[in-house]
C-alpha positions in Angstrom: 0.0 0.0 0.0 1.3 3.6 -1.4 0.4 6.1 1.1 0.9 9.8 0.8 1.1 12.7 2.6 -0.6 16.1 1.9 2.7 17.8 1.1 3.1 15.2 -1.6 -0.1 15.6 -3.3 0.0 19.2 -3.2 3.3 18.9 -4.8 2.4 16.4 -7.1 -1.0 18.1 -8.5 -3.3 16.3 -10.3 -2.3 17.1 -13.7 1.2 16.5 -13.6 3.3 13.6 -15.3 4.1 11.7 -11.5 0.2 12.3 -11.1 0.1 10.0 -14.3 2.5 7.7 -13.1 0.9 7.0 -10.0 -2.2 6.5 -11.5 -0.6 4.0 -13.6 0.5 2.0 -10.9 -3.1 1.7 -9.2 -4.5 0.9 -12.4 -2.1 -1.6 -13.7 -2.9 -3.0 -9.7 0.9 -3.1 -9.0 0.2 -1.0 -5.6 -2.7 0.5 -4.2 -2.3 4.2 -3.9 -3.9 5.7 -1.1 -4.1 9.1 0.9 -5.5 9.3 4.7 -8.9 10.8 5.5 -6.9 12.7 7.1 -5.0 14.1 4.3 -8.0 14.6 1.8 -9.8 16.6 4.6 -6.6 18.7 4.5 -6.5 19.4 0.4 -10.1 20.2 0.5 -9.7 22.4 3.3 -7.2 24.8 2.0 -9.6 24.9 -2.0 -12.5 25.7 0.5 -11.0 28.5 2.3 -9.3 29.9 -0.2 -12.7 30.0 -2.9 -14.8 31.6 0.6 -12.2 34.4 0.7 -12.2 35.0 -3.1 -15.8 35.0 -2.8 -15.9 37.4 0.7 -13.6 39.4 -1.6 -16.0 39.4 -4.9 -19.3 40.4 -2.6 -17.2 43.4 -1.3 -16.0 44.5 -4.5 -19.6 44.4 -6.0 -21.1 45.9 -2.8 -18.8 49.0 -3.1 -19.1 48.9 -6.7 -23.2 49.3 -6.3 -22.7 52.1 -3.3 -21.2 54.6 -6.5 -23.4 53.8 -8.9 -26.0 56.8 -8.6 -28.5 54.6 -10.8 -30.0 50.9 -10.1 -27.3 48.5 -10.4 -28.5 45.8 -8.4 -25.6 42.4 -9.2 -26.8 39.3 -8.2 -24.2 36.9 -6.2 -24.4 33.2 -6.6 -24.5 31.2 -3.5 -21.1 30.3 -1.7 -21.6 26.9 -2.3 -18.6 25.5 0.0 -20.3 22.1 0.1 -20.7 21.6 -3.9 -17.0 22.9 -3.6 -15.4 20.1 -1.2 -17.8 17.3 -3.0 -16.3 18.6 -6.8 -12.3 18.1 -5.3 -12.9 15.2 -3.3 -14.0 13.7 -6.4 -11.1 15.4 -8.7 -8.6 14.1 -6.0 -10.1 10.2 -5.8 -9.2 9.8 -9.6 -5.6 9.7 -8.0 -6.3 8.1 -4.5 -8.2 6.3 -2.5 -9.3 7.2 0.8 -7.6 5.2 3.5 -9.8 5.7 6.9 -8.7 7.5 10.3 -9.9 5.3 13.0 -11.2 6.8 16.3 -8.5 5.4 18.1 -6.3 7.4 15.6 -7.7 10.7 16.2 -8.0 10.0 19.8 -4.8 9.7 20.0 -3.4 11.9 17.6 -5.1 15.0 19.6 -3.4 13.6 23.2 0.2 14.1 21.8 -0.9 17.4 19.8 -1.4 18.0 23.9 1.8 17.1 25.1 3.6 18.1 22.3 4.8 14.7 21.3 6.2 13.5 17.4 5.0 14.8 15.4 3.4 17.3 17.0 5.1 20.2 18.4 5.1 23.2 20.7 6.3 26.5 19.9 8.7 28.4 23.2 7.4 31.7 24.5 4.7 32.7 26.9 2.1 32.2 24.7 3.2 28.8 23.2 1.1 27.1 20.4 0.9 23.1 20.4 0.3 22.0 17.1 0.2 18.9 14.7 -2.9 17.0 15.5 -3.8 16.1 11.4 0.2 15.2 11.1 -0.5 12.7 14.1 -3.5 11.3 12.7 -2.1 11.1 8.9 0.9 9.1 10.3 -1.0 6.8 12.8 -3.1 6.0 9.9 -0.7 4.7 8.0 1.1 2.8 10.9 -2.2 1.3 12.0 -2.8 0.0 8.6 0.6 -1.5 8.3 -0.2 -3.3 11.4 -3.3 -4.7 10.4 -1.9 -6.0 7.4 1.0 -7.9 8.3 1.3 -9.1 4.6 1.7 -6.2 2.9 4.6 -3.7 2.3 3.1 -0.1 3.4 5.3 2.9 1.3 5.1 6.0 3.4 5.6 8.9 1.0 6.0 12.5 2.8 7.7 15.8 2.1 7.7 17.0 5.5 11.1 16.2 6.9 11.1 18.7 9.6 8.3 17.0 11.7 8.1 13.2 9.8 12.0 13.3 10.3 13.7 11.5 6.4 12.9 7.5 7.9 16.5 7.1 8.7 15.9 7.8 12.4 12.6 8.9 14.3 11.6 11.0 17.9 9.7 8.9 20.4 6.7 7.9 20.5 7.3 7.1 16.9 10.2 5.5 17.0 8.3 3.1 19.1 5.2 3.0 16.5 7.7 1.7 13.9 9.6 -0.7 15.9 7.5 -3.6 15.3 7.1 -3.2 11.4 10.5 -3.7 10.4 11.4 -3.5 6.9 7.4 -3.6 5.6 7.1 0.2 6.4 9.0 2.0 4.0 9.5 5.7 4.6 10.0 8.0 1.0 10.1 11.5 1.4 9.1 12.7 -2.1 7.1 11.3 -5.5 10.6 10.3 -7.8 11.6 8.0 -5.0 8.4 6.4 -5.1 7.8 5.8 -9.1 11.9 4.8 -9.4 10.7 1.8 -7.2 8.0 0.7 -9.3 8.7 1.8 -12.7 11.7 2.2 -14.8 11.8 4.6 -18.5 12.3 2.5 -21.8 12.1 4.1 -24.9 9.1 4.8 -26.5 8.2 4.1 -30.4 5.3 7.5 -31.1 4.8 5.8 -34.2 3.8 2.4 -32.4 1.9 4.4 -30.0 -0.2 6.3 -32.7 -0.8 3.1 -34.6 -2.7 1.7 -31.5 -4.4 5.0 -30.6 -5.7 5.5 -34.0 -7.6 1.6 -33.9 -11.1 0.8 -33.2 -10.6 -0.4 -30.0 -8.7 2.6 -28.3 -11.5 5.1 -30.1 -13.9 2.8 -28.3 -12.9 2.6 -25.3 -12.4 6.5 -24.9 -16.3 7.0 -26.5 -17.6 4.7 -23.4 -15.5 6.9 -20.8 -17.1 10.2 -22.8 -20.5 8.8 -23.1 -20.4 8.4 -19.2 -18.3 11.0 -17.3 -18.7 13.9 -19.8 -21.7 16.2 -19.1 -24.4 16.4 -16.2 -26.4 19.5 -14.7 -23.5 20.0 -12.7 -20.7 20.1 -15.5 -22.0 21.1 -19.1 -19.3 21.0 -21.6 -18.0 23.0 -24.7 -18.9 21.8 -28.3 -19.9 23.2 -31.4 -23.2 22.9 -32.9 -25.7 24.1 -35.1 -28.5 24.1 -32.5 -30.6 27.3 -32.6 -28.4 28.5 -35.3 -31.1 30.3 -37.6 -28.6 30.7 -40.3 -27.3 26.7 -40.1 -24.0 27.5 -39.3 -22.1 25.8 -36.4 -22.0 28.1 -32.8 -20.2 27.3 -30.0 -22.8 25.9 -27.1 -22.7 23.9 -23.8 -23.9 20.7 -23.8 -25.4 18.5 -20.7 -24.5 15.4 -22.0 -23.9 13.3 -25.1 -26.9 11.5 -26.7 -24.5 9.3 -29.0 -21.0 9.9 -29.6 -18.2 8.6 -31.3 -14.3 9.2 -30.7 -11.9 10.0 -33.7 -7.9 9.8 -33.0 -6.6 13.3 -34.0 -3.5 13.8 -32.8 -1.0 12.6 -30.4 1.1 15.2 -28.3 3.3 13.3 -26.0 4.1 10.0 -24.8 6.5 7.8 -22.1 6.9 4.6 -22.1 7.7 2.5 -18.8 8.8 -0.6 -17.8 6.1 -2.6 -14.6 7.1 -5.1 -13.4 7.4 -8.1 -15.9 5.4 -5.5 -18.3 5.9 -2.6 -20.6 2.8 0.3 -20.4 2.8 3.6 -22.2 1.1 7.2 -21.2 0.5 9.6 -23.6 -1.5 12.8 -24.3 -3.8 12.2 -27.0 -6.2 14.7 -28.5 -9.8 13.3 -29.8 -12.9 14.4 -32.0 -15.8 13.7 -30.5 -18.4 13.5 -32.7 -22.4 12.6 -32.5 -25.7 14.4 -30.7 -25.9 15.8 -27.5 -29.0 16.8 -25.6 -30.4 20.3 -26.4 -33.5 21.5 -25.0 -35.5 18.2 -25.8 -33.6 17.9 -29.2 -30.5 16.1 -30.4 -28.9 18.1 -32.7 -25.2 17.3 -34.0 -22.4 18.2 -33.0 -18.6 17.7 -32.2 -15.8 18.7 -29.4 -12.1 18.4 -29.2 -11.2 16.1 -26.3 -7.6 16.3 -24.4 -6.8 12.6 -22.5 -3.9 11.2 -20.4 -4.5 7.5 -21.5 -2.8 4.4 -20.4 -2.1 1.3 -22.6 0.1 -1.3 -23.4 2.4 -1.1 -26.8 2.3 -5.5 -26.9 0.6 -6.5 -30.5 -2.7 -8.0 -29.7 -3.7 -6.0 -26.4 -6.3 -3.7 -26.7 -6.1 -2.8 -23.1 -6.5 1.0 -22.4 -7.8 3.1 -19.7 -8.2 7.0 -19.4 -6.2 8.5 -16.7 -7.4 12.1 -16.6 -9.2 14.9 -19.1 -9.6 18.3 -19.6 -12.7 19.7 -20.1 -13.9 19.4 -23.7 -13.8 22.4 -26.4 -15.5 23.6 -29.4 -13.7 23.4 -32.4 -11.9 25.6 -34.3 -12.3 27.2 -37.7 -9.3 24.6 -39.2 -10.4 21.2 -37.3 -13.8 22.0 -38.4 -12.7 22.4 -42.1 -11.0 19.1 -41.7 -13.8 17.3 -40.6 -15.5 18.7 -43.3 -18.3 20.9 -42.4 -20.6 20.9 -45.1 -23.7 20.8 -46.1 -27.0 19.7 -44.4 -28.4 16.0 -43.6 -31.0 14.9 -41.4 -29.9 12.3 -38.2 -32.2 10.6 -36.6 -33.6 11.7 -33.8 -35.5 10.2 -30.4 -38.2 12.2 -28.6 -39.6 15.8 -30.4 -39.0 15.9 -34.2 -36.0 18.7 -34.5 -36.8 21.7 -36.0 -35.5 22.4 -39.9 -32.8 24.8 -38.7 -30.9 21.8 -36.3 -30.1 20.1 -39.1 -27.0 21.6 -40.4 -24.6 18.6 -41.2 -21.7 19.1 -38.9 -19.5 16.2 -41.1 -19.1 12.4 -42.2 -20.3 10.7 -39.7 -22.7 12.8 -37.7 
């Protein structure tokens, strides 16, 4: 069991190459990566506090903003919807981890040596001294009590925090004393690179290979499944272009709620790395898609088409169609020269579920709509 700290995933990000990387390893089920409840708390904490102050910030702005305006100007504010907030990165940051649980007994004693100032916690010197590191306490005794209840497994400790965590060559009491028992299973890291040169190891990658694969019908499948299902939502309409409502037929950019079919078109490949597992060999690469198809539009399916970013995983053997999507960016509309490739043209009527779409939805948005 990977488990990380907060320093480390703030580090990390969850865009990043090692970000990637890590992934890979949980999906390829080499190691389970995994951050404490702790630890995720923590992350969405400091987005949440930092959005409520942009937004305290905003209100004040547009309050003093109405108070010299000698005419109505009345702007409305959108809720501070802190809860939507922590719910939209807990879900960003479980594409990368998965929660490992803080027991009672944990927190309970976490906050006792927070009390008396015992590793990792601390107390400043003065009059007024502070006692902190409570949520260091209970993101290391997580990780210690599940390497004790899994006496099989080899638990990787990952943490940037040196100062209080100490580098795993020596540690303060009590946690000397927490380790003592666990021997070489508890393996203490103190950032990402040390991790992923453990588990993987570069070979060089073949882009031609790589595009071969990405550009057959099984890789454009697989990503059309993952776009037909995550993309879209009330809470999360996405960028595509269209020619709904369009009174002259010509595409517009619109947001979509969510596909109604769609199909996935290999357009370009703009990176990839290619790493050695275990007994295996797995590439990650950055691949641009078209999506093409009909979305849902106010009770019609019109065409239309977006360009799609990916961080996909896969292996480069002949005859494995294996591959999984790692991470997106939000889909686009397309621009004047993708569209022209595609080749925008024309008008045909697709067929349609539900209301019969009115005459000026049916601009052909290419082959294959």
């Amino acid at each position: 069991m990977i488990v990380l700290d907060t320093s480390v995933l703030r580090a990390c990000g969850l865009d990043s190459s090692s970000a990637d990387l890590l992934r890979t390893i949980r999906t390829v089920g080499v190691e389970r990566v995994s951050a404490p409840w702790m630890v995720m708390e923590e992350l969405v904490a400091q987005k949440a506090v930092k959005y409520r102050q942009k937004y305290d910030a905003a209100v004040a702005a547009v309050r003093a903003y109405e108070s010299l305006t000698p005419w109505d100007r009345s702007i409305p504010m959108g809720a501070c919807d802190l809860t939507r907030l922590r719910s939209y990165w807990r879900t960003r940051y479980s594409t990368l981890v998965e929660e490992l649980p803080t027991s009672e007994h944990a927190l309970r004693e976490a906050v006792f040596r927070e009390a008396n100032a015992l590793a990792p916690c601390k107390a400043t010197e003065g009059s007024h001294a502070l006692k902190t590191g409570g949520r260091d306490a209970a993101v290391w005794l997580s990780a210690i009590e599940y390497a004790r209840k899994h006496p099989d497994e080899t638990v990787y400790f990952v943490c940037a925090n040196t100062r209080d965590f100490g580098d795993g060559s020596s540690y303060a009491s009590p946690m000397d004393r927490d380790v003592r028992c666990l021997g070489t299973r508890f393996v203490h890291l103190t950032n990402v690179d040390e991790l992923i040169s453990r588990f993987t190891q570069p070979v060089e990658a073949n882009e031609a290979g790589a595009a071969e694969i990405l550009n057959t019908t099984a890789a454009q499948n697989a990503v059309r499944k993952v776009a037909k299902a995550r993309l879209g939502g009330m809470q999360s309409p996405f960028e595509c272009t269209s020619s709904a409502a369009s009174s002259d037929g010509r595409p517009r950019v619109v947001a979509a709620s969510s596909w109604h079919e769609v199909d996935a078109t290999f357009a370009e490949l703009l990176d990839v790395q290619a790493y050695r597992i275990g007994e295996h060999e797995w590439c990650t690469a950055t691949v641009r898609w078209t999506l093409t198809g009909s979305i849902f539009w106010d009770a019609y399916y019109p065409p239309a088409a977006s360009a799609w970013t990916t961080s996909v995983l896969f292996s480069p053997g002949p005859g494995d169609s294996r591959l999984a999507v790692l991470r997106w960016a939000p889909p686009r509309a397309l621009t004047d020269e993708e569209l022209a490739r595609l080749g925008v043209a024309g008008t045909m009527r697709i067929p349609t579920r539900g209301r019969p779409m009115p005459a000026e939805t049916m601009t052909h948005l290419g082959d294959g709509l």
